[in-house]
N, CA, C and O atoms as CSV, one atom per row, in Angstrom:
chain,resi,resn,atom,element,x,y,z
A,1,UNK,N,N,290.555,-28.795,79.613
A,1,UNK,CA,C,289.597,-27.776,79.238
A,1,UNK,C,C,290.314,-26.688,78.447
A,1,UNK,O,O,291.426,-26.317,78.823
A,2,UNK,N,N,289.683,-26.110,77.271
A,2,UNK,CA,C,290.244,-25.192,76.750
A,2,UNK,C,C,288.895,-24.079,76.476
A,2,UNK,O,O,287.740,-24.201,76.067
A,3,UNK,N,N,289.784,-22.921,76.965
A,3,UNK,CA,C,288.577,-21.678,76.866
A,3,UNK,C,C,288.000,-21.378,75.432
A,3,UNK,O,O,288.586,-21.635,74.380
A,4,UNK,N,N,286.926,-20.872,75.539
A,4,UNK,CA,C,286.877,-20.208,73.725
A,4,UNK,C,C,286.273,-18.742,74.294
A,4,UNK,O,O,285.506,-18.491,75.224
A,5,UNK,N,N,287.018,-17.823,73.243
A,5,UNK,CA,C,286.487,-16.148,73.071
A,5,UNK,C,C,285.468,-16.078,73.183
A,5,UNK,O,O,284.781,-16.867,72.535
A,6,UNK,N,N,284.667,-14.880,74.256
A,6,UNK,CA,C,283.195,-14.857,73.987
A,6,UNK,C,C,282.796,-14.406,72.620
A,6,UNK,O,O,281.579,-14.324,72.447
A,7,UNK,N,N,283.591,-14.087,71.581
A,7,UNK,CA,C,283.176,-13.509,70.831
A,7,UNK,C,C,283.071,-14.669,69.410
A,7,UNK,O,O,282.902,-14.341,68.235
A,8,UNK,N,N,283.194,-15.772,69.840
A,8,UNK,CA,C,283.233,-17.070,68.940
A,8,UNK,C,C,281.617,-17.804,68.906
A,8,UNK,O,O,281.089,-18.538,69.742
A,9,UNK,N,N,281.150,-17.339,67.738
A,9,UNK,CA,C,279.561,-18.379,67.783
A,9,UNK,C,C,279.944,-20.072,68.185
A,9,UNK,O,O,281.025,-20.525,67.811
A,10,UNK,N,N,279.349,-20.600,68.661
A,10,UNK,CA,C,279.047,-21.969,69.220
A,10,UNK,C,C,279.451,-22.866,67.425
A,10,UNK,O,O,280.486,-23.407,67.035
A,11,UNK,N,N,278.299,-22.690,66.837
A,11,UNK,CA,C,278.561,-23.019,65.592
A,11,UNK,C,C,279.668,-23.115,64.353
A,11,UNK,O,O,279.732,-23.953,63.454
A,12,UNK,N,N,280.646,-21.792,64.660
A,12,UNK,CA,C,281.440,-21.751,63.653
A,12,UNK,C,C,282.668,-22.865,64.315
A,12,UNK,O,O,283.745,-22.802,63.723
A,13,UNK,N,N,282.581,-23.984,65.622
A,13,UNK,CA,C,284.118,-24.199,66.163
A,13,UNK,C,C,283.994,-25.619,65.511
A,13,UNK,O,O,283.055,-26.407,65.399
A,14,UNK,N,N,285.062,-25.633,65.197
A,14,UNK,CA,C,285.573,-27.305,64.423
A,14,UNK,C,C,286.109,-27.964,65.560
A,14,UNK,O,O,286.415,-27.190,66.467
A,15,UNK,N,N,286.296,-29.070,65.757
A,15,UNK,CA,C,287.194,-29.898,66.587
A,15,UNK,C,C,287.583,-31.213,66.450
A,15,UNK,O,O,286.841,-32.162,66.704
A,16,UNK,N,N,288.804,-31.313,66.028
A,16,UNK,CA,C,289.086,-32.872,65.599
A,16,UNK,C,C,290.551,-33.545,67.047
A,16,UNK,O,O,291.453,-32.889,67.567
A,17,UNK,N,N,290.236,-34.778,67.213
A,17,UNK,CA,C,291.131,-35.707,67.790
A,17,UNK,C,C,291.570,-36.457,67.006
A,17,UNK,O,O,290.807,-37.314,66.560
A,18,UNK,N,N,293.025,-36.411,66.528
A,18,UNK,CA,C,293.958,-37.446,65.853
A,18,UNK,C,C,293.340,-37.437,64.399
A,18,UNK,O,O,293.240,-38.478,63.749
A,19,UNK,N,N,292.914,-36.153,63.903
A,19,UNK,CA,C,292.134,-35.988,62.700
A,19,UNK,C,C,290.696,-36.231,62.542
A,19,UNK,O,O,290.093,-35.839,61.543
A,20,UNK,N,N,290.240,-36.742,63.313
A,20,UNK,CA,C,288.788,-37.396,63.455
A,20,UNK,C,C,287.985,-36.311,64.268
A,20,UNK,O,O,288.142,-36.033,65.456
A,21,UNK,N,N,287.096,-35.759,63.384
A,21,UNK,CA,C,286.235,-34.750,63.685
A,21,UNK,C,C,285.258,-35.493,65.010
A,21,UNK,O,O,284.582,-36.521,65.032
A,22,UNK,N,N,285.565,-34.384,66.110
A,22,UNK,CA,C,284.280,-35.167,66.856
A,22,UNK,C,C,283.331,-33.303,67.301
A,22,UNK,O,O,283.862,-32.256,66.930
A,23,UNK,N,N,282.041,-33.303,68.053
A,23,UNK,CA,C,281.653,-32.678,68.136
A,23,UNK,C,C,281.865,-31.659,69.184
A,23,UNK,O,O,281.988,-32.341,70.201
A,24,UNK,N,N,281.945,-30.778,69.423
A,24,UNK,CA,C,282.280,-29.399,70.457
A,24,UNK,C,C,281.127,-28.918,70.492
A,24,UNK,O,O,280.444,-28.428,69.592
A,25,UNK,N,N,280.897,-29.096,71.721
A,25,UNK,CA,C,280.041,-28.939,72.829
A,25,UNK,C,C,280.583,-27.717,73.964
A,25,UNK,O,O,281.316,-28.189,74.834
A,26,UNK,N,N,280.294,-26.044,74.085
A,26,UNK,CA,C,280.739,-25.429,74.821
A,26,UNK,C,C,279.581,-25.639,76.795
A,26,UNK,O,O,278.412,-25.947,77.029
A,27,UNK,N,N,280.454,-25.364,77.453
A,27,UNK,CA,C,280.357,-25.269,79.252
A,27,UNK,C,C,279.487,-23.839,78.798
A,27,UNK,O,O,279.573,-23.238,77.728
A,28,UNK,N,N,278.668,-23.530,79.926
A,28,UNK,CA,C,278.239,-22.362,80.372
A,28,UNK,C,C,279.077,-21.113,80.165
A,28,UNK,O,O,278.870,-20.011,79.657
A,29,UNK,N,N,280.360,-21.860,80.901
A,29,UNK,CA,C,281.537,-20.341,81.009
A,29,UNK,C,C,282.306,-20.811,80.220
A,29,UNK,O,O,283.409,-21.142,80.655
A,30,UNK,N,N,282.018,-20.999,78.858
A,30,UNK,CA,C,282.762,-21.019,77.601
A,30,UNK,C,C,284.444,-22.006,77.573
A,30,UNK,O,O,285.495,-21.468,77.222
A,31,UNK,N,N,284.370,-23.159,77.920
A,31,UNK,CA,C,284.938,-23.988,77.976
A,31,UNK,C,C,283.933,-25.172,76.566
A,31,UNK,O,O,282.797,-25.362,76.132
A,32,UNK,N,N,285.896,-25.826,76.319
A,32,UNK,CA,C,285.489,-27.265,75.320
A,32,UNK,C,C,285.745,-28.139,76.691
A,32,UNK,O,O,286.089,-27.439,77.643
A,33,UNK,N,N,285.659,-29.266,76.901
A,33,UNK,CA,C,286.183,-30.355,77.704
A,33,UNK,C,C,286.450,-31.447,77.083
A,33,UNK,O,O,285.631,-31.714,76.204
A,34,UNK,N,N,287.407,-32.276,77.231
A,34,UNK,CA,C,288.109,-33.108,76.496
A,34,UNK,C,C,288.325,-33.843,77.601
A,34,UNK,O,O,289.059,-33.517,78.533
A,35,UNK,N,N,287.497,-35.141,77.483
A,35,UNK,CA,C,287.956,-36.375,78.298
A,35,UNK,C,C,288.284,-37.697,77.656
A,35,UNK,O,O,287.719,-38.102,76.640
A,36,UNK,N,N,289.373,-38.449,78.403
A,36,UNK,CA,C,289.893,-39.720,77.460
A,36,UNK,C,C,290.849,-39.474,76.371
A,36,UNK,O,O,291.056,-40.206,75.403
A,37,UNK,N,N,291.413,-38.335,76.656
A,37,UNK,CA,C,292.550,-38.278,75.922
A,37,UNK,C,C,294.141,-39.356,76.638
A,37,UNK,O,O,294.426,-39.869,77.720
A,38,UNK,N,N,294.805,-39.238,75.243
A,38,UNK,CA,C,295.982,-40.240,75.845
A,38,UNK,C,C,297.143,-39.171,75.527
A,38,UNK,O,O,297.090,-38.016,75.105
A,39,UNK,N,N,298.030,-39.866,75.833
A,39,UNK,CA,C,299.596,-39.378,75.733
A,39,UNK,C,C,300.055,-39.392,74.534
A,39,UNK,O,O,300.439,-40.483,74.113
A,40,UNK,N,N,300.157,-38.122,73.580
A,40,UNK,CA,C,300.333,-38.438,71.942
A,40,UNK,C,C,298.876,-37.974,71.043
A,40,UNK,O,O,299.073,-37.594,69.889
A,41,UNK,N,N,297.696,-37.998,71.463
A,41,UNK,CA,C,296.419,-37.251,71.389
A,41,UNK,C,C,296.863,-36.293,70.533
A,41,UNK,O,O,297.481,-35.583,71.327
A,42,UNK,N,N,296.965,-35.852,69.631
A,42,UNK,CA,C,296.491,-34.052,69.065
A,42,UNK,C,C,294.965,-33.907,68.627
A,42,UNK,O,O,294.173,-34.574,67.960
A,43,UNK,N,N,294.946,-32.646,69.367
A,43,UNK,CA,C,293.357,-32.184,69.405
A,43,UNK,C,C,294.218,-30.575,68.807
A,43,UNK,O,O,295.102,-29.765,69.085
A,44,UNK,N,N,293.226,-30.904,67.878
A,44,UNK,CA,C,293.053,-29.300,67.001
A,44,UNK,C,C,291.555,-28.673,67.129
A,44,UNK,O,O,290.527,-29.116,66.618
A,45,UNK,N,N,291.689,-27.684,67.834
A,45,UNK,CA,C,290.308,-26.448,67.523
A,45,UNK,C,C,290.661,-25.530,66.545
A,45,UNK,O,O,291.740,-24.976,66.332
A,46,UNK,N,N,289.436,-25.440,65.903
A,46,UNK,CA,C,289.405,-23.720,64.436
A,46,UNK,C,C,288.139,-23.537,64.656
A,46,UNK,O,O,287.327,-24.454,64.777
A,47,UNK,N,N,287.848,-22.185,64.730
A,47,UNK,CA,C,287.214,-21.281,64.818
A,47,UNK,C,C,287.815,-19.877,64.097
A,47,UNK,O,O,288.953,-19.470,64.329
A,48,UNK,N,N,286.414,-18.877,62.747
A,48,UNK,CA,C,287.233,-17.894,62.711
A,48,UNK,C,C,287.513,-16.778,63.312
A,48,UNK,O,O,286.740,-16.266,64.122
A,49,UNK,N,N,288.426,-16.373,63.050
A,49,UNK,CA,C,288.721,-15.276,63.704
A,49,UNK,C,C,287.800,-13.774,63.449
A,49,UNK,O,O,287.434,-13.493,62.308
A,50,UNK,N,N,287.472,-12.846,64.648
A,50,UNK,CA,C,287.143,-11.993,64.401
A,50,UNK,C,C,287.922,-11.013,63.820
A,50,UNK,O,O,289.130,-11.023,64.054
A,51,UNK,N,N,287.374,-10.049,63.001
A,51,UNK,CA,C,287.828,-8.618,62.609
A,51,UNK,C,C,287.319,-7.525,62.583
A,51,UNK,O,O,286.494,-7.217,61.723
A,52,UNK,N,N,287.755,-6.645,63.620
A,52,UNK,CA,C,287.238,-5.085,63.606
A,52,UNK,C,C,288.486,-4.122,63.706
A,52,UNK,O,O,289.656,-4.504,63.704
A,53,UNK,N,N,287.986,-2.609,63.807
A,53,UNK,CA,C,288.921,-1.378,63.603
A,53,UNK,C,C,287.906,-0.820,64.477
A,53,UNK,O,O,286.695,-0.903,64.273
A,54,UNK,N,N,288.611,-0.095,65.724
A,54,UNK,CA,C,288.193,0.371,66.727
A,54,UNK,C,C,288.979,1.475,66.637
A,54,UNK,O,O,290.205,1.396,66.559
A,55,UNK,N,N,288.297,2.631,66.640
A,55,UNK,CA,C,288.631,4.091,67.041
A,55,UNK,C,C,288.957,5.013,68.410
A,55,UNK,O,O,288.230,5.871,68.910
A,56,UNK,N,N,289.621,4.786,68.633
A,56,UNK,CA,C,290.215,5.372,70.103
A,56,UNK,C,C,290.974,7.352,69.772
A,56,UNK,O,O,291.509,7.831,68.772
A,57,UNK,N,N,290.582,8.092,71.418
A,57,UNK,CA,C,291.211,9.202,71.250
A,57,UNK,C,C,292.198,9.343,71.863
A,57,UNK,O,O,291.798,9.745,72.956
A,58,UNK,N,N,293.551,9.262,71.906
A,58,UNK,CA,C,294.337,9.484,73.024
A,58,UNK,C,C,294.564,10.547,73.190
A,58,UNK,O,O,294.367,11.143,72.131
A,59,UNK,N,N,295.055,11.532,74.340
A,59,UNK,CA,C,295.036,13.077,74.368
A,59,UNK,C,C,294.882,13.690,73.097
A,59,UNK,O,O,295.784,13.953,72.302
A,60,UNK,N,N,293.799,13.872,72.984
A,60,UNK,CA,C,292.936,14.560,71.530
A,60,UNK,C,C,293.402,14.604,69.963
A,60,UNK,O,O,293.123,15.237,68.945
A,61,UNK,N,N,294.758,12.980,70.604
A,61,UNK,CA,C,294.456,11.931,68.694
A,61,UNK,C,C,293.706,11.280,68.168
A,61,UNK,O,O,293.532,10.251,68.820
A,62,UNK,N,N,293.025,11.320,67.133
A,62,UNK,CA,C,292.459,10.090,66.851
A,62,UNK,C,C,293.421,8.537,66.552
A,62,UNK,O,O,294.575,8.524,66.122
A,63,UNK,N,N,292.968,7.865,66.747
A,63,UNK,CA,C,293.598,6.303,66.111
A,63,UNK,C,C,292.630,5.235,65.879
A,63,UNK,O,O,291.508,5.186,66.383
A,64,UNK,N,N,293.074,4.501,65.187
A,64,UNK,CA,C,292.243,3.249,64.575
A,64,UNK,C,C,293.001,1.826,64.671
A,64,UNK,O,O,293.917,1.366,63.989
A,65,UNK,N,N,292.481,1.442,65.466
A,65,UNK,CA,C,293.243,0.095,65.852
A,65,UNK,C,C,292.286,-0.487,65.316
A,65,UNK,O,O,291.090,-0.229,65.446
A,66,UNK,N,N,293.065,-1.765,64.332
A,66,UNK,CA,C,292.842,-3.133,63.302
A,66,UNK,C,C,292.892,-4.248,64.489
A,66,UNK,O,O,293.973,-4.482,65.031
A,67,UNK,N,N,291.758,-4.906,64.870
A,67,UNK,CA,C,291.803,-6.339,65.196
A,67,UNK,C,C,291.864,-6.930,64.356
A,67,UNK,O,O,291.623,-6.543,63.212
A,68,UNK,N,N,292.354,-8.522,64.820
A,68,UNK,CA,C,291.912,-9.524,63.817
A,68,UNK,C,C,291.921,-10.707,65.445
A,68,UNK,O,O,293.015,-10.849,65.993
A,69,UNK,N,N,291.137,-11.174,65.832
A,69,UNK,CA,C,290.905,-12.108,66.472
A,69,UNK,C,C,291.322,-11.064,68.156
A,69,UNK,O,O,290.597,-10.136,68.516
A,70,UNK,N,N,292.974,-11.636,69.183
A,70,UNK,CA,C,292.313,-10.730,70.362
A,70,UNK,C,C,294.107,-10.158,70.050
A,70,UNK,O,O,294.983,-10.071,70.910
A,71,UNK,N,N,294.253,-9.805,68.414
A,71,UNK,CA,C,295.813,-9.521,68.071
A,71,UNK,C,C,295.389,-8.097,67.474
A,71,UNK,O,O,294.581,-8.034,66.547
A,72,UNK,N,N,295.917,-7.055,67.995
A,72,UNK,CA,C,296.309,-6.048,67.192
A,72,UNK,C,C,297.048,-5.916,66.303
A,72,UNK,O,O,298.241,-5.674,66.488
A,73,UNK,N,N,296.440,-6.059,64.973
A,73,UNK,CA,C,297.367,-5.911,63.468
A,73,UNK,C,C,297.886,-4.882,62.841
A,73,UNK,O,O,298.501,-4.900,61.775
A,74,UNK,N,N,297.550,-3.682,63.737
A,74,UNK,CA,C,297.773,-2.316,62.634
A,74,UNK,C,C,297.050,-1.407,63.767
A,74,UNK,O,O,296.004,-1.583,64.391
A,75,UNK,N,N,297.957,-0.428,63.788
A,75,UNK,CA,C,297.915,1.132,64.317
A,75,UNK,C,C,297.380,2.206,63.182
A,75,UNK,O,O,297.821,2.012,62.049
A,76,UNK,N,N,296.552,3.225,63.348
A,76,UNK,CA,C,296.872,4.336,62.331
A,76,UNK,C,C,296.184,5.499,62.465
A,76,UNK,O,O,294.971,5.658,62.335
A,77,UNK,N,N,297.079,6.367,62.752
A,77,UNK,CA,C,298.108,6.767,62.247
A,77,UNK,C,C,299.221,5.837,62.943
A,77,UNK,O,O,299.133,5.268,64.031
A,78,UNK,N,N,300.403,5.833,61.933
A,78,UNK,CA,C,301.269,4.812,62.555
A,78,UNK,C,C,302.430,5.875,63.592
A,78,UNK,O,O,302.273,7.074,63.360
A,79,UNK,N,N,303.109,5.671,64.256
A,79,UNK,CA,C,304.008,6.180,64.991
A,79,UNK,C,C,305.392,6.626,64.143
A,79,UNK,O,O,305.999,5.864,63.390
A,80,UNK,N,N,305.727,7.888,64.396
A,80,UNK,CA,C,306.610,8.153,63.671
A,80,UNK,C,C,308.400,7.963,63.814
A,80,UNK,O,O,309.337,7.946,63.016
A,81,UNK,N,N,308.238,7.836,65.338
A,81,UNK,CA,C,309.753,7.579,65.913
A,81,UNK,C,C,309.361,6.311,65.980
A,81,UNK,O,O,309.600,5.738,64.918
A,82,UNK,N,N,309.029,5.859,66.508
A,82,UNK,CA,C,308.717,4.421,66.951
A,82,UNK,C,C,307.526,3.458,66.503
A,82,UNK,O,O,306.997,2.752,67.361
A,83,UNK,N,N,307.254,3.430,65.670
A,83,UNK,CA,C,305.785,2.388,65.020
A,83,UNK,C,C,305.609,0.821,65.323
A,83,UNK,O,O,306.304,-0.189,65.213
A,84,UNK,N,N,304.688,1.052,65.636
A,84,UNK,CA,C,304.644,-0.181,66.850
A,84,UNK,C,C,302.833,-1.193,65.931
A,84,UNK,O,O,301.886,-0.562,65.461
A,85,UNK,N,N,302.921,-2.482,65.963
A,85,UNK,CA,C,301.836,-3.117,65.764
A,85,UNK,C,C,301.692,-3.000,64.725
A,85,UNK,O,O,300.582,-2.687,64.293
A,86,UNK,N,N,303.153,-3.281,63.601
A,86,UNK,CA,C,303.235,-3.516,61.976
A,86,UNK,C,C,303.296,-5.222,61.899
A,86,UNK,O,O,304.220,-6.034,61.869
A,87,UNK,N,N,301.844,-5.318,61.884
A,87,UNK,CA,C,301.180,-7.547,61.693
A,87,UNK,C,C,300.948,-7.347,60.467
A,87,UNK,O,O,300.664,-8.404,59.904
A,88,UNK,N,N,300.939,-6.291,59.670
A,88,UNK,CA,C,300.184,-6.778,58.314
A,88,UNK,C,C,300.483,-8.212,57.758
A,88,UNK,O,O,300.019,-8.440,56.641
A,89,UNK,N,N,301.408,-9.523,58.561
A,89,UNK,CA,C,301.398,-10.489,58.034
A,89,UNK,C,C,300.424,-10.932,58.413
A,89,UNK,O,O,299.897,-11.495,57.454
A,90,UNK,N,N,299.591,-11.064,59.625
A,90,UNK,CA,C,298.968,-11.984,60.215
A,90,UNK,C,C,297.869,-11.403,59.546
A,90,UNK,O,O,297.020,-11.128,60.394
A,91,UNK,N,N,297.506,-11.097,58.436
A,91,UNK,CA,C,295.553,-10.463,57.944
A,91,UNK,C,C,295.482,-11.904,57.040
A,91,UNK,O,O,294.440,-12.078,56.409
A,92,UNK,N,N,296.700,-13.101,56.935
A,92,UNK,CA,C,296.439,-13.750,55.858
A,92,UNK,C,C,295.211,-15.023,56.328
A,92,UNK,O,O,294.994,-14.960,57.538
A,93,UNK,N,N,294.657,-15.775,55.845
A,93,UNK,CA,C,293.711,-16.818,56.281
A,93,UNK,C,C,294.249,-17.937,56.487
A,93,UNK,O,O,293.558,-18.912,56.782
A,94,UNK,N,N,295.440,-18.000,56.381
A,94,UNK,CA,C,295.951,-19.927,56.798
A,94,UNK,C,C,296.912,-18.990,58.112
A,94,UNK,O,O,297.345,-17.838,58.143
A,95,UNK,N,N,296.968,-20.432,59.341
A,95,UNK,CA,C,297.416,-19.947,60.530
A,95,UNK,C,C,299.189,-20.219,59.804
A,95,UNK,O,O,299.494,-21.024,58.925
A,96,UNK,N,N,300.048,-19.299,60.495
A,96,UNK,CA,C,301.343,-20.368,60.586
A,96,UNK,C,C,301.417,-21.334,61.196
A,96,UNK,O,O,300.965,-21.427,62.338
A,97,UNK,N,N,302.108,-22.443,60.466
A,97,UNK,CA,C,302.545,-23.546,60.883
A,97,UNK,C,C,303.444,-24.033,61.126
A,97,UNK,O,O,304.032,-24.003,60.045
A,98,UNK,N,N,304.400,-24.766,62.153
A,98,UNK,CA,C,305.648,-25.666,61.854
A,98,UNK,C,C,305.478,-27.143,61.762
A,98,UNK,O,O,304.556,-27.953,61.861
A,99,UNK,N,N,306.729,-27.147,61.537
A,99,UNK,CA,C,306.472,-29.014,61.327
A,99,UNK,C,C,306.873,-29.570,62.807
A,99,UNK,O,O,307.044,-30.786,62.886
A,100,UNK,N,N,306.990,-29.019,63.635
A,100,UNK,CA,C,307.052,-29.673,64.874
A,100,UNK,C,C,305.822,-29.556,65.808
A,100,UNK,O,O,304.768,-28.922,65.756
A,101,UNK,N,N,306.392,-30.443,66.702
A,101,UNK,CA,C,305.358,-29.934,67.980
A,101,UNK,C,C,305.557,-28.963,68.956
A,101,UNK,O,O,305.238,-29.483,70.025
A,102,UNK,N,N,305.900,-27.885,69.122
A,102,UNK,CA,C,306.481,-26.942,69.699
A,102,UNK,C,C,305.689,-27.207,71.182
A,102,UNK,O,O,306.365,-26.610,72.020
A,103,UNK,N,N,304.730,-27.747,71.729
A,103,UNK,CA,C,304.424,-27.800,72.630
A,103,UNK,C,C,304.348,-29.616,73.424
A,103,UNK,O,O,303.626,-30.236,74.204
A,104,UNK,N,N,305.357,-29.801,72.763
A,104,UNK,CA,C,305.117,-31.106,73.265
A,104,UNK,C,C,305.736,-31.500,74.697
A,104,UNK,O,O,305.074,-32.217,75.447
A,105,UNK,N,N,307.206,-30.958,75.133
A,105,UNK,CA,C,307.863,-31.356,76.012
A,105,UNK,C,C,307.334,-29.925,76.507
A,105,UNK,O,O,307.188,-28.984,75.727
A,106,UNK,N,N,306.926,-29.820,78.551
A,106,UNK,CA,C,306.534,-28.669,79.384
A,106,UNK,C,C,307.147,-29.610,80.666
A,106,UNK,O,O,306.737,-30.468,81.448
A,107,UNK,N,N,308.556,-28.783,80.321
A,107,UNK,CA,C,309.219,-29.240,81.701
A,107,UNK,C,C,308.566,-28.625,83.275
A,107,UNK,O,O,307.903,-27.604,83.090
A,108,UNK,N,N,308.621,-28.949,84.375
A,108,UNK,CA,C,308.214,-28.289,85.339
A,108,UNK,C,C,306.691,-28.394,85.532
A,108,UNK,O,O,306.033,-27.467,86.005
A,109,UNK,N,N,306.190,-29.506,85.163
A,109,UNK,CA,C,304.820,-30.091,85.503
A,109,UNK,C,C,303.389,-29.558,84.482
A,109,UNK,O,O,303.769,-29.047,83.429
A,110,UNK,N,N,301.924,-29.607,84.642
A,110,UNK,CA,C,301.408,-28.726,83.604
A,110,UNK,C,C,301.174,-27.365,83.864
A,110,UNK,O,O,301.570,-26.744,84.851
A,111,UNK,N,N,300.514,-26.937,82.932
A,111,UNK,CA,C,300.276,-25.648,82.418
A,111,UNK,C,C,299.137,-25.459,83.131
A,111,UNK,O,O,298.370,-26.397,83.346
A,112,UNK,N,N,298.938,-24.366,83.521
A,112,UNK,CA,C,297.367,-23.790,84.308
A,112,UNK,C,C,297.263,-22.126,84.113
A,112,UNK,O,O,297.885,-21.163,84.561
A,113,UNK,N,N,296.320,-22.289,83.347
A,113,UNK,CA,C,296.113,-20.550,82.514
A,113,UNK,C,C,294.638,-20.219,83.525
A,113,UNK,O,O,294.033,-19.153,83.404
């Protein structure tokens, strides 16, 4: 099972197995489910990402925090000793990629989020 953002329309999610588009179907409580997968399987989900700028006061500063999906990209005013949440890479539209599988070997049994 993999969760999706409440903030993801039903409609905009892609989902392919081993390249082969199949259909995504969300659970009540916002789950995909994936059954009959094998050992070697890649399942890719895309969905886009949201973007907003949310205005916050902290002891009587203003600031404007840049979302882009559930990543803070940008502070501003930015911090002057210390500036913190400089993503301006991540505003681009292709995800990074490697050429590996970075998640392939999970020593110490599975994963449970």
């Amino acid at each position: 099972q993999v969760r999706i953002p409440s903030w993801v329309d039903e409609g905009n999610i892609s989902v392919s197995i081993n390249n082969t588009v199949v259909p995504a179907s969300l659970s009540e409580d916002r789950y995909l489910q994936f059954k009959g997968l094998k050992k070697g399987d890649t399942v890719t989900i895309a969905y886009p990402l949201r973007r907003m700028e949310i205005c916050e006061c902290v002891n009587g500063k203003d600031y404007t925090a840049e979302w882009r999906g559930d990543t803070v990209t940008g502070i501003s005013p930015g911090g002057s000793i210390y500036p913190i949440f400089e993503r301006k890479w991540m505003e681009t539209e292709e995800a990074p990629k490697t050429d590996c599988m970075p998640y392939e070997h999970q020593p110490g049994g599975p994963v449970h989020w």
